[in-house]
N, C-alpha and C positions, 0 to 999 in steps of 0.2 A: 277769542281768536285774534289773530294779529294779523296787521296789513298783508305780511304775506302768503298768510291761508289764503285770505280770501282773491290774491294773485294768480296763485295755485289752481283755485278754483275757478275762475274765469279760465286759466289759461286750459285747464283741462276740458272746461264745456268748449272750449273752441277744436278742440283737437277730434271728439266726439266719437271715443272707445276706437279710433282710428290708429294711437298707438299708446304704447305704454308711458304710464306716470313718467317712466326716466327716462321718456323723451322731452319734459318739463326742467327737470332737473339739470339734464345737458345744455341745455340753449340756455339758462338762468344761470349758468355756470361761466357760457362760452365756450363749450368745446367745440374747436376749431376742426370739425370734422367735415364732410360733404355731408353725412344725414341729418347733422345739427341743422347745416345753416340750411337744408335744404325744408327741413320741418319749420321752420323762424318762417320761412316766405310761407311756406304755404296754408300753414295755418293764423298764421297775423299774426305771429309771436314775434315779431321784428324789433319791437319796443325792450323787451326783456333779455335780450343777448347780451350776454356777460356784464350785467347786471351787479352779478353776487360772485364776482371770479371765486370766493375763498368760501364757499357754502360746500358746508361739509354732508357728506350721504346720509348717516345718522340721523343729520338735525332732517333733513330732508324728508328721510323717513319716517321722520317722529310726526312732523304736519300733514303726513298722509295719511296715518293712525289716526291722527285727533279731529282729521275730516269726516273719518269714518265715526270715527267713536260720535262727534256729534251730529252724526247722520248725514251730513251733507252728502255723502259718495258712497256708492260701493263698488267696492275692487272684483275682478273678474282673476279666473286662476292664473292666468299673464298678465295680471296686474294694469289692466283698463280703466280706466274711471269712468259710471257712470253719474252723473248727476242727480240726485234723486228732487222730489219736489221741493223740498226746504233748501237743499243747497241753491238751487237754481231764484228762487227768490231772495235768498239769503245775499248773494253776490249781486244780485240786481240793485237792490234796495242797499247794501256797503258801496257801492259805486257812485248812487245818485248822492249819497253822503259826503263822503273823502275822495279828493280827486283824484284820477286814476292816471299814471304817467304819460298824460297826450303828447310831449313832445321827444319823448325819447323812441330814440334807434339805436338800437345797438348794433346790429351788421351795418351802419354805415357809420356809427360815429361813436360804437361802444373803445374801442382805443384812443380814438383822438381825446374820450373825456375823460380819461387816466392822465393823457398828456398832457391838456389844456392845465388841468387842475395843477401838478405840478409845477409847470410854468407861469401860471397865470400867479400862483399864494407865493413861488419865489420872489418873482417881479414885482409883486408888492411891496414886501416883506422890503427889496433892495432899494426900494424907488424912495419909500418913505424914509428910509437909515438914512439913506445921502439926501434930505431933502434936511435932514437934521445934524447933517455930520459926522454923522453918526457908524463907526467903521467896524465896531467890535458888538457881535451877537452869534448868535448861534443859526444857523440859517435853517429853513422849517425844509429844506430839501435837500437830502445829502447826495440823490445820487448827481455821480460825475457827470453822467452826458447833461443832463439839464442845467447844471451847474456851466457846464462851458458854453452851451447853447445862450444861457441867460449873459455870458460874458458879451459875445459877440451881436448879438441882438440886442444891446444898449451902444456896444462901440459902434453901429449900424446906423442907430436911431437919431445920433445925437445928444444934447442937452439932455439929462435928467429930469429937470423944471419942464421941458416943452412935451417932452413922452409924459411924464406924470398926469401934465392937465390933458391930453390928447385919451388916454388912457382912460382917464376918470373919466371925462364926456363920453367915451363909447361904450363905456362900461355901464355909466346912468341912464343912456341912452335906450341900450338894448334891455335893463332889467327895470325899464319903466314901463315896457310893454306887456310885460305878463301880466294873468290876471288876477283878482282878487284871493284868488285859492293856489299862489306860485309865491307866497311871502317872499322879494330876495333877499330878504336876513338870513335866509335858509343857508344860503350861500357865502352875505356879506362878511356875515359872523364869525364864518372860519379863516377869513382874511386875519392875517398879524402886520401890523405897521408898528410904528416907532414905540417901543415899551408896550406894546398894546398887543398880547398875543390871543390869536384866534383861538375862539373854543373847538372843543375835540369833540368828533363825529357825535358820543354819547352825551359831552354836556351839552350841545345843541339841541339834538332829539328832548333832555328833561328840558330846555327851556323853551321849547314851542310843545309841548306834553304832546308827544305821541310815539310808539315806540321807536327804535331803532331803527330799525326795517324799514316804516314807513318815512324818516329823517333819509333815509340813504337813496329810497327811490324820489324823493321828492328836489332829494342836491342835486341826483343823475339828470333830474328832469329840468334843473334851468342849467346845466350845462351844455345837455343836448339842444337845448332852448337856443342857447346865445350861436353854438357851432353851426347850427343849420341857420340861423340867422345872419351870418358873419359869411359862409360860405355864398348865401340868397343873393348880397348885396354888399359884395368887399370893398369897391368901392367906398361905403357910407361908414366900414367899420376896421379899415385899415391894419390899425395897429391889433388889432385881436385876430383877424384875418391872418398876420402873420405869426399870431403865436401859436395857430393852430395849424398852418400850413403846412402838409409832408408832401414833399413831393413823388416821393418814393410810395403813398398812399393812395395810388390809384381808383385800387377795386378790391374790396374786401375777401381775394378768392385764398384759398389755402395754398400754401408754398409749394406741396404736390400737383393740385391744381393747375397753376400757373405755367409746371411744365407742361403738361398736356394741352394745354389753351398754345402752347407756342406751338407744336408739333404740330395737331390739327391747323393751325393757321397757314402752318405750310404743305396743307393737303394731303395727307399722314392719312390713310384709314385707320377706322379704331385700332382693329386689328394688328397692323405695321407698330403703332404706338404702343401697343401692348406687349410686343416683341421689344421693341425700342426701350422701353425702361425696365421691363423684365418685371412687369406688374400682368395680374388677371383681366382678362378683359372686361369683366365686372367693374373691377378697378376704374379702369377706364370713363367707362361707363356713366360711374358715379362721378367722375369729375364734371363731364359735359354737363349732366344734370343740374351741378353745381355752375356750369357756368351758364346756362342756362338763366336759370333762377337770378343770376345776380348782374348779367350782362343782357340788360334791356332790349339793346339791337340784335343780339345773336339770333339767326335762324332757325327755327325750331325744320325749317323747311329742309335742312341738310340732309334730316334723316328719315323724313316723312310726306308723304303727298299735300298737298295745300289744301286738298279735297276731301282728303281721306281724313285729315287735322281736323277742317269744319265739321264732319261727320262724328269724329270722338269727342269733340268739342258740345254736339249737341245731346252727346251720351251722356255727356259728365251731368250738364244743366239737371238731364232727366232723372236721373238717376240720386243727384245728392250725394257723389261719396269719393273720395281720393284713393281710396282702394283697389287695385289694381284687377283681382281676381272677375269681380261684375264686368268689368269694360273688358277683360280677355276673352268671356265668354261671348261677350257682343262682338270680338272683332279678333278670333280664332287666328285670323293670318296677319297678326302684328303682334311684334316681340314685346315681351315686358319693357324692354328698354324706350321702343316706340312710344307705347303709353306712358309711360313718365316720363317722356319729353313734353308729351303734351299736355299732362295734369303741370307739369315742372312751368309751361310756358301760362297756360291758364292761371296760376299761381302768383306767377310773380309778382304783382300787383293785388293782391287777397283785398 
């Protein structure tokens, strides 16, 4: 089996017959939905969001079969996973092996490491040509906006020669801190400078031998490494700080979302909002949840007693389970939506 069964497999003992396999698949996907990102929080799937944007169903499907086929899981008529005993040692004992992607987020930093990378193998690629004179190449990144964006973020910076050594030092700097199981050749490798072109995702993976898969989550992982790094402590790391920069990247909520986050903000009942965009109140519903989950300070108190919170709060401990039906029955006079506010706020933080 390959790095990512056994992904799969961790990812599903976390989830615990609580939902379906393609709620794995959606969040390793990145669909940018309210129950995506809302299952990423709640079950510590936060690391694997969008991930594998271009993982196709099929293949998806084919690792579910071969999980079963080699006993690790069996599927329930809705397509549940349970863990069976060999699977659940099986991923223990691959984990304590191959390291498992500790630095990665993808609801906080799964776009930025599209970006970065973009920018980051251009500005190389440019810094080295003009450190050689070098005017005529093919450039490793055709699209346009990065292409302009790299224009102006050197006419910004300055000297060529003074970014380049500024550049290097933060970039030595931040990929000297990882650990022994974070090679940054992983990374370095796909850099192209002057006549020197980077290897390709696949000849990287043959040259550290391990598949694919596990080469892709291991690049996501000192990318996310340097982002959450750079973001810690911008100061110390300036020049990378600004290549990751969006200002426009606030808060990872979905562009639906966001209306509603504006509406409520100006004291909108759900209901009014649900009028107001000509959405189900469901609809709704699922946004807050969504901002919930993803906006640390938001109140869960707007729609629930503070009292009544601690009291479901001490259900959930009891109980063990994110399921909504057990806690309805403990607490008849609170709506579904009340209870996943407050699994949604217990959550957030998994």
């Amino acid at each position: 089996m390959t790095y990512l069964h056994y992904l799969i497999l961790d990812s599903l003992e976390r989830l615990g017959e609580e939902r379906s396999v393609y709620s794995v698949y959606h969040i390793i996907k990145g669909k940018k939905s309210s129950q995506s990102i809302q299952d990423a929080h709640l079950f510590g799937l936060q690391a694997l969001f969008l991930s594998l944007p271009k993982l196709k169903r099929d293949y998806f499907d084919r690792c579910i079969a071969e999980l079963q086929e080699e006993g690790s899981i069996t599927l329930s008529d809705d397509n549940r996973a349970r863990l069976t005993r060999s699977g659940e040692e099986g991923v223990a004992s691959y984990f304590q092996e191959k390291p498992y992607p500790a630095h990665m987020d993808g609801l906080k930093h799964g776009d930025q490491a599209i970006l970065l990378w973009k920018r980051l193998s251009l500005l190389v690629q440019v810094l080295s040509n003009a450190r050689m004179n070098e005017t005529s190449y093919f450039p490793v990144q055709r699209d346009r906006k990065v292409q302009d964006w790299l224009k102006g973020f050197i006419r910004k910076q300055g000297k060529t020669e003074v970014l380049s050594a500024k550049l290097f030092e933060e970039l030595y700097t931040l990929l000297s801190q990882t650990t022994s199981g974070e090679d940054p050749g992983i990374l370095v490798q796909r850099l192209t400078g002057y006549r020197d072109y980077g290897t390709t995702e696949g000849q990287s993976a043959d040259r550290f031998g391990v598949d694919r898969e596990e080469y892709r989550f291991r690049f996501l992982n000192l990318l996310h490494f340097i982002i959450a790094r750079a973001k810690h402590d911008a100061g110390a790391y300036p020049i990378v700080y600004s290549i990751i920069e969006e200002k426009e990247h606030i808060q990872p909520l979905t562009a639906s979302t966001k209306k509603t986050l504006e509406l409520f903000q100006k004291g909108m009942p759900v209901e009014e909002i649900a009028r107001i965009r000509e959405l189900k109140v469901n609809t709704i519903e699922d946004h807050l949840i969504e901002i919930i989950l993803t906006l640390h300070d938001f109140p869960v108190t707007s729609f629930i007693e503070e009292e009544v919170y601690e009291e479901v709060l001490g259900v959930l401990a009891e109980l063990k389970t994110k399921r909504l039906k057990p806690i309805k029955e403990r607490f008849p006079e609170l709506s579904y939506f009340q209870i996943r506010a407050v699994i949604a706020k217990a959550g957030e933080t998994p």
